[in-house]
C-alpha positions in Angstrom: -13.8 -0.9 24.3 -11.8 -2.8 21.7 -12.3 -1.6 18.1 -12.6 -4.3 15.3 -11.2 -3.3 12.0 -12.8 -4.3 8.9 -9.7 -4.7 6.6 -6.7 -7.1 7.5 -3.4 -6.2 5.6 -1.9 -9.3 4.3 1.5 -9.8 2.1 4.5 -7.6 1.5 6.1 -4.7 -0.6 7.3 -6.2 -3.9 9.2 -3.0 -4.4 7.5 -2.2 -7.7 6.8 1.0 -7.5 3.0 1.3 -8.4 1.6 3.3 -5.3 4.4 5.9 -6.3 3.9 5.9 -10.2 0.4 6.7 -9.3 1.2 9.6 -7.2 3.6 10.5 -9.8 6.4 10.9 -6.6 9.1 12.4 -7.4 11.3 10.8 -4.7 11.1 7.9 -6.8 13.6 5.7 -8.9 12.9 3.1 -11.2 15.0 0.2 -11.5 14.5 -3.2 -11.7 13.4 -2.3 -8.1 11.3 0.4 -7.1 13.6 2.7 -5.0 12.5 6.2 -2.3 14.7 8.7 -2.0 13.2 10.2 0.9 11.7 6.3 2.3 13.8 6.9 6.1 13.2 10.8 5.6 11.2 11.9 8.7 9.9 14.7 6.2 8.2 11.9 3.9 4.6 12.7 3.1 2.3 11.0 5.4 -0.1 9.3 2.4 3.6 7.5 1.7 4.3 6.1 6.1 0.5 5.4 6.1 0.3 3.4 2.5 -0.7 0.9 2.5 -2.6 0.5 5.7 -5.5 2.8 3.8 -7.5 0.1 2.3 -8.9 -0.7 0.1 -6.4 1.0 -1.7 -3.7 -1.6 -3.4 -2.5 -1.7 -7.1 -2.6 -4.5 -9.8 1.5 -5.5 -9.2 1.5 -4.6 -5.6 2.1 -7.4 -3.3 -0.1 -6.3 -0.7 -3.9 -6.8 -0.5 -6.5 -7.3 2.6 -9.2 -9.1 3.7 -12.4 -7.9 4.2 -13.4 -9.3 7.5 -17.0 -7.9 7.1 -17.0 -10.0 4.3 -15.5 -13.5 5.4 -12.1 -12.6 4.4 -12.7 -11.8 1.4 -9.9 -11.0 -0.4 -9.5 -7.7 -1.7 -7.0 -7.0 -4.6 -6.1 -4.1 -7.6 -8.8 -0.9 -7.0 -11.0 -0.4 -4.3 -13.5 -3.2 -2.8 
C-alpha cells in the first residue's frame, strides 16, 4: 500500500531565520545569515530536524513552500493553507 501525501515541499532554506525567531530559539544567531548553534547537534529539538517537512507551516521570508496536491498544486506560501 503506497501512501500519497497531500503536501509537496518545494524550494530551499534562505537562511533567514524566521522558523527560529518564531520559536524564539535560543540556538540562534542573527547575521546577515541566519546561523544554529546546535543545527549538526544530535541533541537538536526534533520540531527544528522535522521543520519544515510539517506543512503547511512556512513563513513570509522563508524560501520554502508546498503544493497542495489535493488541490492541483496549489501553492501554499506564509501561514497555514
Amino acid at each position: 500500500m503506497s501512501v500519497i501525501l497531500r503536501y509537496e515541499l518545494q524550494g530551499e532554506c534562505k537562511r533567514c531565520g524566521e522558523c527560529c525567531l518564531n520559536e524564539d530559539c535560543e540556538h540562534l544567531e542573527m547575521g546577515e545569515i541566519a546561523t544554529c548553534k546546535i543545527h549538526e547537534s544530535p541533541d537538536r529539538p526534533l520540531k527544528c530536524e522535522y521543520f519544515p517537512d510539517m506543512p503547511p507551516i512556512v513563513f513570509k521570508n522563508c524560501g520554502y513552500y508546498f503544493l497542495d496536491t489535493w488541490e492541483d498544486n496549489r501553492r501554499v506560501e506564509a501561514g497555514r493553507a
